[in-house]
C-alpha positions in Angstrom: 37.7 69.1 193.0 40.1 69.0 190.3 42.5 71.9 189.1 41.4 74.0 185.6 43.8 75.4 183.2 46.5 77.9 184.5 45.3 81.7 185.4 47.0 81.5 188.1 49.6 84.2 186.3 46.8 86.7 186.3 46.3 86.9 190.1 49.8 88.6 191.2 47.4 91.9 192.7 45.1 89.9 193.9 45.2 89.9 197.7 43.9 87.3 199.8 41.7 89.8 201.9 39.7 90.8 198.7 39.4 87.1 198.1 37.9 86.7 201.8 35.4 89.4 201.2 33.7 87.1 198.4 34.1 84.1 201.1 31.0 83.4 203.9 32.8 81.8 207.0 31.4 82.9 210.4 32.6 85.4 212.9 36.0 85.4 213.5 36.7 83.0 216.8 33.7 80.7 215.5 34.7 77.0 215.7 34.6 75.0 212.5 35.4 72.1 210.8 37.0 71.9 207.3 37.2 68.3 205.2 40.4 68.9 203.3 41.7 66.3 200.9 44.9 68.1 200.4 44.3 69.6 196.7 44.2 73.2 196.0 40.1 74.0 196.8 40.7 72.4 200.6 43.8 73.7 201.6 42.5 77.3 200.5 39.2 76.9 202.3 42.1 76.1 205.2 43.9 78.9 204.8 41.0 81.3 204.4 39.4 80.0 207.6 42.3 80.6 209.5 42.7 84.5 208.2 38.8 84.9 208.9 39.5 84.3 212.3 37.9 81.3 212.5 39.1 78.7 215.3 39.6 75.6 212.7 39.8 71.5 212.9 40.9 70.4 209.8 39.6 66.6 208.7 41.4 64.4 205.9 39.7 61.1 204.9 41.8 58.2 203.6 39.8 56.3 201.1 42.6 53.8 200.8 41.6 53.4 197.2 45.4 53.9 196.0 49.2 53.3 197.3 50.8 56.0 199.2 47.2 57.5 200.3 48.5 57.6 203.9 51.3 59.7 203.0 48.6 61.9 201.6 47.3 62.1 205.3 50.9 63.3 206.4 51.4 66.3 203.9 47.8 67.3 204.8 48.9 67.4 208.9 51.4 69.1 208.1 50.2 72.2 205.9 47.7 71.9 208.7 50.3 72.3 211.5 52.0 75.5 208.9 48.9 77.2 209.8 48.2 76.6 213.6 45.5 74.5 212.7 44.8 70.6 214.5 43.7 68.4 212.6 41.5 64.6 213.0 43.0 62.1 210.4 40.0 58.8 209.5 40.3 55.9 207.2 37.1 54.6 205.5 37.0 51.2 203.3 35.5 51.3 199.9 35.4 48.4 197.9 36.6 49.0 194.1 33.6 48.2 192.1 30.9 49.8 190.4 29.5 53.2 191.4 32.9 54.0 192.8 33.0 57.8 193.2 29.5 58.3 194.8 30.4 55.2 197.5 33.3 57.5 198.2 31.7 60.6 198.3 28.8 58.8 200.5 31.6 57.8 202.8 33.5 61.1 203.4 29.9 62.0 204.0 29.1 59.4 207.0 32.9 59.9 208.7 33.1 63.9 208.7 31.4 65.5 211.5 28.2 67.4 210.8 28.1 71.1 209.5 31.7 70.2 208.0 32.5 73.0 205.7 34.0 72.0 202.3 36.0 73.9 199.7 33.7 73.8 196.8 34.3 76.8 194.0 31.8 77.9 191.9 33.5 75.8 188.9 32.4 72.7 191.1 29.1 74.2 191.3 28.6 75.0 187.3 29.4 70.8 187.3 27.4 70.1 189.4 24.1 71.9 187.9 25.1 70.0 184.5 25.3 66.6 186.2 21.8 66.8 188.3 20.4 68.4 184.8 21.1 65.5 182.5 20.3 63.5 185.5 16.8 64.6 185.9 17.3 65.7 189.7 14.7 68.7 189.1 15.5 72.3 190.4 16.7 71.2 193.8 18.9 69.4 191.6 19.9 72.1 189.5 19.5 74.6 192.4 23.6 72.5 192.7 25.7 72.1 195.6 23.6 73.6 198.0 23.9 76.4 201.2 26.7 78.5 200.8 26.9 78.4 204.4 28.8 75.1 204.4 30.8 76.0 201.3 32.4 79.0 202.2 34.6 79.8 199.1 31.9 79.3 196.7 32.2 82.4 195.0 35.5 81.8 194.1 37.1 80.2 191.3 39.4 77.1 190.8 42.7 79.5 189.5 42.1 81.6 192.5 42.3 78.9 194.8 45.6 77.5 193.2 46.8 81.2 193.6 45.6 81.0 197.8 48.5 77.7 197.5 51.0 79.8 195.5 51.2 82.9 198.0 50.9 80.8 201.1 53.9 78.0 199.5 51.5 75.6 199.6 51.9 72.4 197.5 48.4 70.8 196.6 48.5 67.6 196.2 47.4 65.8 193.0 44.4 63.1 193.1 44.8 61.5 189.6 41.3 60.5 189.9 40.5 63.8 189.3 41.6 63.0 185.7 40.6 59.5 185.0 37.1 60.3 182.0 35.9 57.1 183.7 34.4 59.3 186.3 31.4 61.9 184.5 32.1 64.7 186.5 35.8 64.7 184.9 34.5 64.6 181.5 32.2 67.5 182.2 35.2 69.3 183.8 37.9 68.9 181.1 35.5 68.3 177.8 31.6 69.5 178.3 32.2 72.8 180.1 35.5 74.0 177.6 32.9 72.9 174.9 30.6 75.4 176.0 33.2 78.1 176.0 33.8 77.9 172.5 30.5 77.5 171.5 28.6 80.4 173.4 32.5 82.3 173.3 32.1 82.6 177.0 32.8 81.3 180.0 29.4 79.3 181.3 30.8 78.5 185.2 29.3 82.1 186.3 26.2 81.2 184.6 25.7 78.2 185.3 26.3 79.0 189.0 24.0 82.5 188.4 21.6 79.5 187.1 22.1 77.7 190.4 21.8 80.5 192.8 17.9 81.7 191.2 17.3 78.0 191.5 18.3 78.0 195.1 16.0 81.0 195.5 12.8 79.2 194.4 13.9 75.8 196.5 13.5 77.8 199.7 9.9 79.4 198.4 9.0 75.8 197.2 9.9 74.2 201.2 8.2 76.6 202.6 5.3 74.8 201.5 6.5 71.6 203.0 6.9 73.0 206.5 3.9 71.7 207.7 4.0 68.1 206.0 5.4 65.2 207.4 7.4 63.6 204.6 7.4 59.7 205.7 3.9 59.9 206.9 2.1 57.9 203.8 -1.2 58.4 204.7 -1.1 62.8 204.3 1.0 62.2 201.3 -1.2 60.7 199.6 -4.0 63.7 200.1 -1.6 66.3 198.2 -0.8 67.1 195.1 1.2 65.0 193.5 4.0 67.5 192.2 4.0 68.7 196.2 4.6 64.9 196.8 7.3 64.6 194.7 9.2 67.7 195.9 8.6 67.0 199.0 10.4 63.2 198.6 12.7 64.7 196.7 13.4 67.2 199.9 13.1 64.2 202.1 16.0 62.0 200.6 18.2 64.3 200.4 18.1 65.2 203.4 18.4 61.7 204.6 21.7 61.3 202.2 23.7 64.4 203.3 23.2 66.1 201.0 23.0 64.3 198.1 20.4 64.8 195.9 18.4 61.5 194.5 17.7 61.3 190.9 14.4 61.6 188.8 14.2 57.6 188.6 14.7 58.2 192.5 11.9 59.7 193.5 9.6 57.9 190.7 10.5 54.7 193.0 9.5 56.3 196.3 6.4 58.1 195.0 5.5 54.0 193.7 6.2 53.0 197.5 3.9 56.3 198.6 1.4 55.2 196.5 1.4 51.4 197.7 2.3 50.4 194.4 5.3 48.8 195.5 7.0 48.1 199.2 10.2 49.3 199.0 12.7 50.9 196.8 16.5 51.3 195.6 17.4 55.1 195.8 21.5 54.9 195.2 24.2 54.0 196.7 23.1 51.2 198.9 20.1 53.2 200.0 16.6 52.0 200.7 13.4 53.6 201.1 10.8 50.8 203.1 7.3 51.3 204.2 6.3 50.1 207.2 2.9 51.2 209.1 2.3 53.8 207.0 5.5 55.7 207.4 8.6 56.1 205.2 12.1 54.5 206.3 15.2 55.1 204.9 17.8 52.3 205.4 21.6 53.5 204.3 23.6 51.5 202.5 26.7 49.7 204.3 28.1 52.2 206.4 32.2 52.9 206.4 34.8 51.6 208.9 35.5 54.5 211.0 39.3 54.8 212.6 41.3 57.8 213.4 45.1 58.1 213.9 
């Protein structure tokens, strides 16, 4: 979650309580978990937790992918400890190479704890429906993120949460990856999505995540539909239609990837291995899909090295 251009200037009435009141943490005294890298989205999502009441265990995860990333950990503990908050600090290795930011992504994934909530804003969400667009991921896919209920600050926008940093004297920190046009989601961020402002001479993050939101809606009609079939079971699959089977692997893998939805070529490779056209298939990241007596297994990729300090 990388920083936009500076509005922070137009936020000096804006209080943090009416910021809060577009934010969906639980009741106050809940306990949660927040995964904060340390930029401005995370340490907001810290900071709102704590004035929502909630009793909160922040989590940093040290990629190692650059020098000084343990120092990172540090000034995470202690904007943590500025705000009463503990805090669990884990390494993962990831091996430079190919496919480097979803192996990262996949391994903050396997090392947080489950229900973690995350600082996504809604300008991470109008990405997001642009990326699983052009990647085919069908309207789970551009349904975006996903449940608001593990992405508290969604309704809120990148500025606001560099504003959260300003009026608390927080200092995010900066992840230069979050600028390298290597990585797609950066060139959506800084080129794509300011294209589309001066095309359509508006600003397409609330639409997009508009966009996402009716999407979400017809998801949840859609799985209703699925509540009564057994997704690794090959043998029912096969009796249903086949756009129920594909939603329904579609449902199925990304439930089995935290999270992360599979792409169109994905599912195509899964619905082959349904089918008994094929054995097995390659679904991302390390991940296999094998079928074995009729069922469905999903074998993850090579998992992280887990240590805490």
């Amino acid at each position: 979650m990388g920083d936009s251009h500076d509005r922070t200037g137009d936020m000096t009435e804006t209080s943090l309580l009416e910021l809060l009141e577009r934010c969906s943490f639980p009741s106050p005294g809940t306990p949660i978990d927040c995964a904060v890298s340390g930029g401005a989205d995370s340490l907001a999502l810290l900071v709102l937790a704590t004035k929502a009441g909630c009793t909160v265990t922040a989590w940093h995860v040290d990629h190692g992918l650059r020098q000084g990333s343990d120092q990172e950990g540090a000034a995470v503990a202690q904007a943590a400890a500025s705000l009463g908050v503990s805090i669990e600090l884990v390494t993962a290795s990831v091996d430079p190479g190919p496919n480097l930011e979803a192996r990262a992504r996949q391994a903050r994934r396997d090392l947080l704890p489950l229900g973690v909530l995350t600082g996504h804003t809604a300008d991470d969400q109008a990405e997001t429906v642009l990326l699983n667009l052009l990647r085919g991921a069908g309207l789970p896919g551009v349904a975006g993120i996903g449940s608001p209920h593990r992405r508290p600050i969604l309704n809120l926008r990148r500025h606001e949460t560099q504003w959260v940093c300003q009026n608390q004297g927080l200092e995010p920190l900066d992840d230069p990856m979050n600028a390298d046009p290597r990585f797609t989601r950066n060139r959506v961020r800084h080129e794509v999505l300011p294209l589309l402002a001066e095309v359509f001479q508006r600003d397409p993050v609330p639409l997009l995540a508009r966009h996402a939101e009716h999407a979400g809606q017809g998801v949840a009609l859609l799985q209703e539909l699925l509540a009564d079939l057994d997704p690794t079971d090959t043998r029912m699959l096969a009796q249903q239609d086949p756009a129920l089977v594909r939603l329904s692997v579609h449902h199925w893998l990304t439930q089995q990837r935290n999270g992360l939805a599979p792409d169109a070529a994905a599912v195509d490779r899964v619905c082959a291995v349904v089918a008994h056209t094929s054995q097995a298939a390659e679904v991302g990241g390390g991940d296999r899909v094998e079928r074995t007596e009729g069922r469905l297994r999903f074998l993850p990729g090579r998992q992280p090295t887990k240590s805490s300090r």
